[in-house]
KOLTI-712421 format. One record per residue (C-alpha): chain; x, y, z. Coordinates in Angstrom, 2 decimals, padded with zeros to 5 digits. Each point is the difference from the previous one (the first is absolute). Layout:
<nodes>
<node><cadena>A</cadena><u>X</u><v>Y</v><w>Z</w></node>
...
</nodes>
This chain:
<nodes>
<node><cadena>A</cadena><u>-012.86</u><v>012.37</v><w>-000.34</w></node>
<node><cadena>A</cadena><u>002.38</u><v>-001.01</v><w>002.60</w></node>
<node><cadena>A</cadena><u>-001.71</u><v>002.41</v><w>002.63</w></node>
<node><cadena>A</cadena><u>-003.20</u><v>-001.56</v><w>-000.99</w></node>
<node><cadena>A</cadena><u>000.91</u><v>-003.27</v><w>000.72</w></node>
<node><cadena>A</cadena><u>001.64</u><v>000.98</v><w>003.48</w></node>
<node><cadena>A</cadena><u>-003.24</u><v>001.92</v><w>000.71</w></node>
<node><cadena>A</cadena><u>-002.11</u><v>-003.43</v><w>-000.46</w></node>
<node><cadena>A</cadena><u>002.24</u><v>-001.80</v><w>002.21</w></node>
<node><cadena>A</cadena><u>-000.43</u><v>002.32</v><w>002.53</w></node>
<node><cadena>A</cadena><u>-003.32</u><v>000.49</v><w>-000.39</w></node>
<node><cadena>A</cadena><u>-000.71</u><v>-004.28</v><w>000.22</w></node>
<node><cadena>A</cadena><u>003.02</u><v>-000.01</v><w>003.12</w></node>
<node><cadena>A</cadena><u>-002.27</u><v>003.15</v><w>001.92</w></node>
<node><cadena>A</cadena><u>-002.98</u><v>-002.09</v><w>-000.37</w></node>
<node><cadena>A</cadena><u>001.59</u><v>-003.64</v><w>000.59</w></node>
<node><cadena>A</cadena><u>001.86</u><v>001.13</v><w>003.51</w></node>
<node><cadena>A</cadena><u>-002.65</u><v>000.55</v><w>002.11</w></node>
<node><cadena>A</cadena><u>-001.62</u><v>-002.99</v><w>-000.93</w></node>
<node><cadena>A</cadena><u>003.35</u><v>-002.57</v><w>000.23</w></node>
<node><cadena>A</cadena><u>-000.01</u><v>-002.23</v><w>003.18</w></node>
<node><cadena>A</cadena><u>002.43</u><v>000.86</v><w>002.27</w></node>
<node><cadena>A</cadena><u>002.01</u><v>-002.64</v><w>-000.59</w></node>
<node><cadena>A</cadena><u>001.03</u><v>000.86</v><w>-003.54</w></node>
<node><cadena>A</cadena><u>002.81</u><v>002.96</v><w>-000.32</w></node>
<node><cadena>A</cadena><u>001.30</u><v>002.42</v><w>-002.47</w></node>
<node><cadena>A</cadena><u>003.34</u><v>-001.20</v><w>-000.98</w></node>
<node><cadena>A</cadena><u>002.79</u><v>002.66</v><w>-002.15</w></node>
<node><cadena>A</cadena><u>001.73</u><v>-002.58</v><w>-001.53</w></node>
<node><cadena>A</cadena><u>003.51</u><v>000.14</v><w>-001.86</w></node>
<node><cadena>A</cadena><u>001.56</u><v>-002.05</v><w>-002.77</w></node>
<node><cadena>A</cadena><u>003.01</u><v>-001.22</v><w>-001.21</w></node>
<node><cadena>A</cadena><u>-000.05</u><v>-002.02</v><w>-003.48</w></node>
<node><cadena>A</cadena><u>000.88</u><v>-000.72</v><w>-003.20</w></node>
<node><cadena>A</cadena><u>-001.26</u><v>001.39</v><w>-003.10</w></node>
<node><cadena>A</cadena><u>000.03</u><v>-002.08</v><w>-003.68</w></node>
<node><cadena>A</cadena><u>-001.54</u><v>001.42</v><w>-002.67</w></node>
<node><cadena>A</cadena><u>-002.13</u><v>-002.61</v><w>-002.24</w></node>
<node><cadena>A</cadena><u>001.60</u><v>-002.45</v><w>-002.79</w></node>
<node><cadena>A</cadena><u>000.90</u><v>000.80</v><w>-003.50</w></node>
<node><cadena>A</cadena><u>-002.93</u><v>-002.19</v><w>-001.09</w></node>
<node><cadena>A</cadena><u>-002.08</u><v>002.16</v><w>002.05</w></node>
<node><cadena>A</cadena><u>000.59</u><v>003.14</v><w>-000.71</w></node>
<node><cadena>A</cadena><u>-002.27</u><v>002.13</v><w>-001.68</w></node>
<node><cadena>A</cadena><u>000.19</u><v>000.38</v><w>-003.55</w></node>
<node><cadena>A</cadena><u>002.34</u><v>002.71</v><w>-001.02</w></node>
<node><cadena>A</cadena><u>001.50</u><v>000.21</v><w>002.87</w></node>
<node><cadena>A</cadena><u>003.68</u><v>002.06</v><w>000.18</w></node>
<node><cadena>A</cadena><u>002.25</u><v>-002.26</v><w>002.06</w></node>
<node><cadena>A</cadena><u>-001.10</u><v>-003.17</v><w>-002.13</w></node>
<node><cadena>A</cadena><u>000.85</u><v>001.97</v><w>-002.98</w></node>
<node><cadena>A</cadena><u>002.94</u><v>001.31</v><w>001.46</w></node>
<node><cadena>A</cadena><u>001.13</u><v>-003.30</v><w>000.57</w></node>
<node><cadena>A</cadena><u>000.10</u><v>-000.61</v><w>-003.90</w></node>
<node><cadena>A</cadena><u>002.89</u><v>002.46</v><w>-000.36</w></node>
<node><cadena>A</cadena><u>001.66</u><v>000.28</v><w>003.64</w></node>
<node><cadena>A</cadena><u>001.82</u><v>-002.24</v><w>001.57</w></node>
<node><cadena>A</cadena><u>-001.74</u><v>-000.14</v><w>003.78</w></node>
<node><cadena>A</cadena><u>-002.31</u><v>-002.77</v><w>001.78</w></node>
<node><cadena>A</cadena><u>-003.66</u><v>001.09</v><w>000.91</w></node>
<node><cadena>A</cadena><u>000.72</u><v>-001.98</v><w>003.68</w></node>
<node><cadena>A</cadena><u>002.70</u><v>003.57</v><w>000.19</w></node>
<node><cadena>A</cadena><u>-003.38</u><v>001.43</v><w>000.95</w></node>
<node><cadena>A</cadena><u>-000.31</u><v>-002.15</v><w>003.02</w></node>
<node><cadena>A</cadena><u>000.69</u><v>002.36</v><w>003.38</w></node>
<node><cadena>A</cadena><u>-001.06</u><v>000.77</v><w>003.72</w></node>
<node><cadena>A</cadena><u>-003.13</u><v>001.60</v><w>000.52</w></node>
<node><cadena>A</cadena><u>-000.97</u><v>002.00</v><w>003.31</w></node>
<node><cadena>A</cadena><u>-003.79</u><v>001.25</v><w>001.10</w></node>
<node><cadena>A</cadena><u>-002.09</u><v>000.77</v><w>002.82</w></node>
<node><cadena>A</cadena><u>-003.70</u><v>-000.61</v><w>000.30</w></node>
<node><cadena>A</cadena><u>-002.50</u><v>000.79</v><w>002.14</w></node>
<node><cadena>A</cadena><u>-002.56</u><v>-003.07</v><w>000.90</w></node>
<node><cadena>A</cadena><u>-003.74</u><v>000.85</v><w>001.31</w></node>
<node><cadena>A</cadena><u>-002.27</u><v>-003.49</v><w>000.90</w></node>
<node><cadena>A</cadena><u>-003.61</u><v>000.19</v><w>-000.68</w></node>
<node><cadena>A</cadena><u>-001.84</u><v>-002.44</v><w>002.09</w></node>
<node><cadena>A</cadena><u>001.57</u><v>-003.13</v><w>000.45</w></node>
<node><cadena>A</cadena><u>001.52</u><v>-001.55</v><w>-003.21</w></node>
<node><cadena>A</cadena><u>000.27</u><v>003.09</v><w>-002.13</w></node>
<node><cadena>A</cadena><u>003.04</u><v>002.48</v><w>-000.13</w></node>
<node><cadena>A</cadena><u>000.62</u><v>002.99</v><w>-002.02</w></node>
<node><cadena>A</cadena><u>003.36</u><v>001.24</v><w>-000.76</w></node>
<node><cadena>A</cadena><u>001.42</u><v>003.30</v><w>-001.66</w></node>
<node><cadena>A</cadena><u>003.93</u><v>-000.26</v><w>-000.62</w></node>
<node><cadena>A</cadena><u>002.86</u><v>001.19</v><w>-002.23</w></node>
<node><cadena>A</cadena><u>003.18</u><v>-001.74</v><w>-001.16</w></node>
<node><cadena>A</cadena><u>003.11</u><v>001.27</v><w>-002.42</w></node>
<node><cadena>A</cadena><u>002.07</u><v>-001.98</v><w>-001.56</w></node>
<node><cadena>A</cadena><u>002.56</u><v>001.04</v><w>-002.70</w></node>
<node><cadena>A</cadena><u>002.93</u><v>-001.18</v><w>-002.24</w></node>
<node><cadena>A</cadena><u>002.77</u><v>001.06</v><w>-002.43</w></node>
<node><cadena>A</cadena><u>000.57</u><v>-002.95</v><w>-002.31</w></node>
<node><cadena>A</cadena><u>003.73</u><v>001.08</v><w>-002.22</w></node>
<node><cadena>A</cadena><u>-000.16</u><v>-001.73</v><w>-003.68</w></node>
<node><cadena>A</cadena><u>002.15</u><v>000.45</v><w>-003.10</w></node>
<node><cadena>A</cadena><u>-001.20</u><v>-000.39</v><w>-003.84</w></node>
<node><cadena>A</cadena><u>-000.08</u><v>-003.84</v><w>-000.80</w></node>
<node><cadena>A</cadena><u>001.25</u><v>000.44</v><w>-003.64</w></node>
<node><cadena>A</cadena><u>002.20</u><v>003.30</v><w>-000.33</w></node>
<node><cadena>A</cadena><u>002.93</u><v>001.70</v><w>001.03</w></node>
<node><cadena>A</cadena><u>001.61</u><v>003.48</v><w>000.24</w></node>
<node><cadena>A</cadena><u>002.47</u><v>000.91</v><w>-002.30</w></node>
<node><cadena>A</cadena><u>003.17</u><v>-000.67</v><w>002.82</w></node>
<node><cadena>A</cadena><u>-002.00</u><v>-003.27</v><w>000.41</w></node>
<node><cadena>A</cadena><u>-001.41</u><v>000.66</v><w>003.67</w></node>
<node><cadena>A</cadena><u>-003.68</u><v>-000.56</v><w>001.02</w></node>
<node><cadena>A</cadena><u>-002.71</u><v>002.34</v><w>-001.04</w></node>
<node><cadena>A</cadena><u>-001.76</u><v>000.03</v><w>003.96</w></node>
<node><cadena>A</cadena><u>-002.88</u><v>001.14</v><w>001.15</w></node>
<node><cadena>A</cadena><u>-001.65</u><v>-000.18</v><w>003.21</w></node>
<node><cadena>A</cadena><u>-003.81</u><v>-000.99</v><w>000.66</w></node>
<node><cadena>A</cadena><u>-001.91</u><v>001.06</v><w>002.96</w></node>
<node><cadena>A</cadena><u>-003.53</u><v>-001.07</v><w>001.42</w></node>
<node><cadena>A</cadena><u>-001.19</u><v>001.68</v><w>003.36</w></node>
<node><cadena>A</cadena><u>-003.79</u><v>-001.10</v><w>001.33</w></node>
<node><cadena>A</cadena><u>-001.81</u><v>001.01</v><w>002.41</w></node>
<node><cadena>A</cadena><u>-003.45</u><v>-001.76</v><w>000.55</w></node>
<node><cadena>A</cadena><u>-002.78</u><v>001.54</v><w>002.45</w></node>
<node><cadena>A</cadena><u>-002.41</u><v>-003.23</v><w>000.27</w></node>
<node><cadena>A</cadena><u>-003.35</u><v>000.37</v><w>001.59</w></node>
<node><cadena>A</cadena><u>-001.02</u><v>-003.79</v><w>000.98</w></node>
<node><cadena>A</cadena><u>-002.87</u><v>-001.79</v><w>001.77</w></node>
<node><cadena>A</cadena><u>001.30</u><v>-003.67</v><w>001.75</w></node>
<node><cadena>A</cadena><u>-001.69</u><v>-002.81</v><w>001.21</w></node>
<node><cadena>A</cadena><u>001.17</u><v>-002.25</v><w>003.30</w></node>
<node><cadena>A</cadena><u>-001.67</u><v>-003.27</v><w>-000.26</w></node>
<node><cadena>A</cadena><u>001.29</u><v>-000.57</v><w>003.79</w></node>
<node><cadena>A</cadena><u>-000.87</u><v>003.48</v><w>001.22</w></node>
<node><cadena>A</cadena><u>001.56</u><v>002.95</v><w>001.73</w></node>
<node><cadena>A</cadena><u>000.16</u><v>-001.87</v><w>003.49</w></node>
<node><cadena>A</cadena><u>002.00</u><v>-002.99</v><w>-001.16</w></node>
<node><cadena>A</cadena><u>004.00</u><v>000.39</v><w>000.55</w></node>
<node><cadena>A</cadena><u>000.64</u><v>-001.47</v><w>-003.52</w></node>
<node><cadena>A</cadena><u>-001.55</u><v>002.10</v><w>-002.25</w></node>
<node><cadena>A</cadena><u>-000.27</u><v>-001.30</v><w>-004.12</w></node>
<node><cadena>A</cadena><u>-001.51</u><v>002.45</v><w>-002.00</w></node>
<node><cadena>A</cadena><u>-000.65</u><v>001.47</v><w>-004.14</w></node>
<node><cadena>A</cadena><u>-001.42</u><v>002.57</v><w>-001.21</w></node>
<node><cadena>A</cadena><u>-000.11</u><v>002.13</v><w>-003.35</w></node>
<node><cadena>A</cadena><u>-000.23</u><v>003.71</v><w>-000.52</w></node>
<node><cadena>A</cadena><u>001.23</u><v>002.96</v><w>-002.12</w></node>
<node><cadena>A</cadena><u>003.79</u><v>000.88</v><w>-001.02</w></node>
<node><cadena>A</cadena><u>000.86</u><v>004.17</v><w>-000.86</w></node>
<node><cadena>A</cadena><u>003.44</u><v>-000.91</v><w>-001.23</w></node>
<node><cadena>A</cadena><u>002.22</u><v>003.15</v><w>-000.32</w></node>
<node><cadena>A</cadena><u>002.56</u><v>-000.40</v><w>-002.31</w></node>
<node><cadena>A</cadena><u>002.89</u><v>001.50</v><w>-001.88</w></node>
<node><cadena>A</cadena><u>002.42</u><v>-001.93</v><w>-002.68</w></node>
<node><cadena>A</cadena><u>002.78</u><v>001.67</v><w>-001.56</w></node>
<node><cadena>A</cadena><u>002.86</u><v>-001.21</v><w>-002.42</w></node>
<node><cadena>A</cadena><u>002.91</u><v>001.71</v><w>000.34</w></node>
<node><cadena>A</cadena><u>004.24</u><v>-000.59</v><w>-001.64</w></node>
<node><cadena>A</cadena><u>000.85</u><v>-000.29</v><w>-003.63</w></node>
<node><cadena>A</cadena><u>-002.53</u><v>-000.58</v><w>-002.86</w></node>
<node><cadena>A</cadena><u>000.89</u><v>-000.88</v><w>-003.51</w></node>
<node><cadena>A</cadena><u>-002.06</u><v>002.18</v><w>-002.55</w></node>
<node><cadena>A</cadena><u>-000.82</u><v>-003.25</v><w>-002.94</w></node>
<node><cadena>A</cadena><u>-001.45</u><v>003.25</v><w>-002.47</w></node>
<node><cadena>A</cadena><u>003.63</u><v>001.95</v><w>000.04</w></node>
<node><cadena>A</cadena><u>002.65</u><v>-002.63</v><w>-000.64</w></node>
<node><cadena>A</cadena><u>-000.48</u><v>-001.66</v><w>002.99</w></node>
<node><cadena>A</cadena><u>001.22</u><v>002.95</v><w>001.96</w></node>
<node><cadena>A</cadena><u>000.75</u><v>-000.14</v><w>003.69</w></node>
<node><cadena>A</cadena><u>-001.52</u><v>002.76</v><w>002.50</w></node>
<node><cadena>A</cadena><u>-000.29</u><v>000.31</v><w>003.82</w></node>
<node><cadena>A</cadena><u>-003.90</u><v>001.10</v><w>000.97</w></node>
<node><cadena>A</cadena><u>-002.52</u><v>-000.92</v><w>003.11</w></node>
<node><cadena>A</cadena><u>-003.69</u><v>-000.93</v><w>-000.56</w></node>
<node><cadena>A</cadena><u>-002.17</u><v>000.39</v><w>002.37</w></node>
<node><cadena>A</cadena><u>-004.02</u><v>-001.24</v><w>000.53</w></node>
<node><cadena>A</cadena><u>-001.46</u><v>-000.29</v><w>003.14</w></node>
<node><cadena>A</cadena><u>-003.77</u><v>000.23</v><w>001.37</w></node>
<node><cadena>A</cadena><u>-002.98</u><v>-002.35</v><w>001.78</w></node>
<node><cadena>A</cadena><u>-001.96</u><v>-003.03</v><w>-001.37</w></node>
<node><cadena>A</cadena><u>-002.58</u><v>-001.54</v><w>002.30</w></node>
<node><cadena>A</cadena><u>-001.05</u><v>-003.84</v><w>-000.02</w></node>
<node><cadena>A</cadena><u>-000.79</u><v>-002.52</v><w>001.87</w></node>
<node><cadena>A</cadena><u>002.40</u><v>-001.73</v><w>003.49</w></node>
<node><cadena>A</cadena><u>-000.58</u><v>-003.14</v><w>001.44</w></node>
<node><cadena>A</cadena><u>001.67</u><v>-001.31</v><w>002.97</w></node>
<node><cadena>A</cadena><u>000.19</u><v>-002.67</v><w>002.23</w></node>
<node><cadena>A</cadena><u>002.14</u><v>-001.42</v><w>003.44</w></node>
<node><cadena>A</cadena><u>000.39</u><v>-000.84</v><w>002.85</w></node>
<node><cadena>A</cadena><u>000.47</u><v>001.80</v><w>003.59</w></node>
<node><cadena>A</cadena><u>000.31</u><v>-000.48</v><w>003.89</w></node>
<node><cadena>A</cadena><u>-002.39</u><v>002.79</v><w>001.90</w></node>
<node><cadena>A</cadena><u>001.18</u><v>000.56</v><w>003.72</w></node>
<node><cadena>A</cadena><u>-001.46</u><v>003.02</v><w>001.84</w></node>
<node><cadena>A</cadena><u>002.62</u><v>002.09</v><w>-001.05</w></node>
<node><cadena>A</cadena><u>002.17</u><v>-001.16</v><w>-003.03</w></node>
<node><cadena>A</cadena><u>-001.30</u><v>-001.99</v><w>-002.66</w></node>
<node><cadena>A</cadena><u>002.57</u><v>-002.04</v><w>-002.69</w></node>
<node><cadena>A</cadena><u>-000.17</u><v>-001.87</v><w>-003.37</w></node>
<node><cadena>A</cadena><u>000.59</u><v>-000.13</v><w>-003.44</w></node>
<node><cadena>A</cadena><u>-002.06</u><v>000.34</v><w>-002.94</w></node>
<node><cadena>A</cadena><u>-000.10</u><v>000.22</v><w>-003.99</w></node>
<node><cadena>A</cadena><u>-001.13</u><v>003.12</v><w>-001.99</w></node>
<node><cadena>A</cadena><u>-001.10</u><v>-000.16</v><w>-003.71</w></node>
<node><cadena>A</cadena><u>-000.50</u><v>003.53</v><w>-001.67</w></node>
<node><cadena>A</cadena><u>-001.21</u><v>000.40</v><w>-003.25</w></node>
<node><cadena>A</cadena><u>000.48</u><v>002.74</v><w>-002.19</w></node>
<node><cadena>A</cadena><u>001.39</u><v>001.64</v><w>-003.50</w></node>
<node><cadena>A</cadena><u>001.06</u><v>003.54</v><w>-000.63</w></node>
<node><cadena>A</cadena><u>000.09</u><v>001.71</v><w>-003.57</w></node>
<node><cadena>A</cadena><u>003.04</u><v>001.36</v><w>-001.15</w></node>
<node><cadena>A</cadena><u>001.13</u><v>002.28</v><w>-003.35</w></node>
<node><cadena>A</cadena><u>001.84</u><v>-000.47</v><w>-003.09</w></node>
<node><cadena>A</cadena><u>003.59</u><v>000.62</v><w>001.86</w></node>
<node><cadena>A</cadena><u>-000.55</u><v>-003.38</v><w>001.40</w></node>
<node><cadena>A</cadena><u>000.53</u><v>-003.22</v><w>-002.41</w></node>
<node><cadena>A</cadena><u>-003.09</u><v>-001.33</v><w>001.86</w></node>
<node><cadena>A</cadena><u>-003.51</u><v>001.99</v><w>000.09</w></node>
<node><cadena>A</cadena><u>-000.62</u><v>-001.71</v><w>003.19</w></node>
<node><cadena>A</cadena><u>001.68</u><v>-001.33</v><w>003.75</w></node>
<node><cadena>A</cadena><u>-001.35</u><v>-002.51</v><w>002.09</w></node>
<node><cadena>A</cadena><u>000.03</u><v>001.28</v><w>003.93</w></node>
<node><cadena>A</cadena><u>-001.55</u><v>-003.78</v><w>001.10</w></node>
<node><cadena>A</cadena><u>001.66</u><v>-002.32</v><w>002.27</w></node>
<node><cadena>A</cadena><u>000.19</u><v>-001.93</v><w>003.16</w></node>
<node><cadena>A</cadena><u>001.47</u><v>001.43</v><w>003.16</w></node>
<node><cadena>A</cadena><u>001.01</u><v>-002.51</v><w>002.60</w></node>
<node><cadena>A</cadena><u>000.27</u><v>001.58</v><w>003.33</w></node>
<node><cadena>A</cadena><u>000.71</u><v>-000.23</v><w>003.52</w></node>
<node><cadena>A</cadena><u>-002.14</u><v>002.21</v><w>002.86</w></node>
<node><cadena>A</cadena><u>000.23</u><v>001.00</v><w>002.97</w></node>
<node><cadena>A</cadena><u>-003.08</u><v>002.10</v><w>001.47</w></node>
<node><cadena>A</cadena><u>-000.72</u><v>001.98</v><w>003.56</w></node>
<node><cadena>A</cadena><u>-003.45</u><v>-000.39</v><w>001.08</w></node>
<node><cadena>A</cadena><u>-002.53</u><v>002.28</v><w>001.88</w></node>
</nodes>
């Protein structure tokens, strides 16, 4: 799917190019931001981290981290722009059992883990155009979020005397959806700079290891970019 979707993009940039006034420029832009996955209220339903909270003693904002990408940006005409990027973000969230103990009376811990890694494929408008310096612009596209979740530490066993054991669970694959995104950017002739917001939307299914038969990938990424034009 993924090649696919870079195959379009290429396909609408080979065609887009020749026709582009001179004045607007390719721009490989970086990013720097801030990653927060969405709200306990939210959340989809059966989700694993809200139902982990339940039992474990962690906050959902431990999910919060840096986020780093790189897209490429291809203007077609004059107030159109389309983008193909990638961005990772991960995070290893420690929690203990709310309610029990070991036998010496130390934690029972475990260690949670989320790593994405959204390709998005967007389309953005610039009400002001590709010739003005300050350059506002949204868009909306599609997300291919790779992802992998594990759970990892001690588990207590509630069917065997409440039994303590050490394991690792692991699930991990891609979910597409919907990304929307919005900001704000300078455009000189070589560097461009900004910031913008980034919405992704997506859930992934997961088995019966998990106390939840789903996890929510959505959230807003709030970053800061820096691009070379040419």
């Amino acid at each position: 799917m993924i090649r696919r979707l870079v195959m379009c993009v290429l396909c609408v940039s080979a065609v887009a190019i020749p026709a582009t006034e001179a004045a607007a420029q390719q721009t490989l832009n970086f990013s720097l931001g801030y990653f927060t996955p969405r709200g306990e209220d939210a959340r989809t339903d059966g989700d694993v981290i809200n139902t982990n909270l339940t039992f474990l003693a962690f906050d959902l904002a431990d999910f919060n981290g840096p986020s780093v990408g790189v897209e490429w940006l291809v203007p077609i005409g004059e107030y159109l722009e389309a983008g193909a990027g990638v961005s990772f973000t991960r995070r290893t969230v420690p929690s203990v059992y709310l309610d029990f103990v070991d036998n010496d009376g130390s934690e029972v811990e475990q260690e949670l883990r989320l790593r994405r890694v959204p390709v998005d494929f967007t389309v953005r408008v610039l009400p002001l155009g590709q010739r003005n310096a300050f350059q506002p612009y949204f868009g909306a596209g599609l997300g291919v979020t790779a992802w992998r979740y594990s759970e990892s530490g001690e588990f207590i066993d509630f069917a065997r005397n409440l039994e303590i054991f050490r394991d690792q669970f692991v699930a991990e694959g891609s979910e597409t959806g919907p990304v929307i995104v919005g900001g704000l950017r300078y455009g000189g002739d070589a560097v461009s700079a900004g910031g913008e917001i980034r919405y992704h939307s997506a859930e992934a299914e997961l088995d019966e290891r998990f106390a939840g038969p789903r996890l929510d990938l959505g959230g807003w990424t709030y970053n800061v970019t820096v691009g070379v034009r040419f």
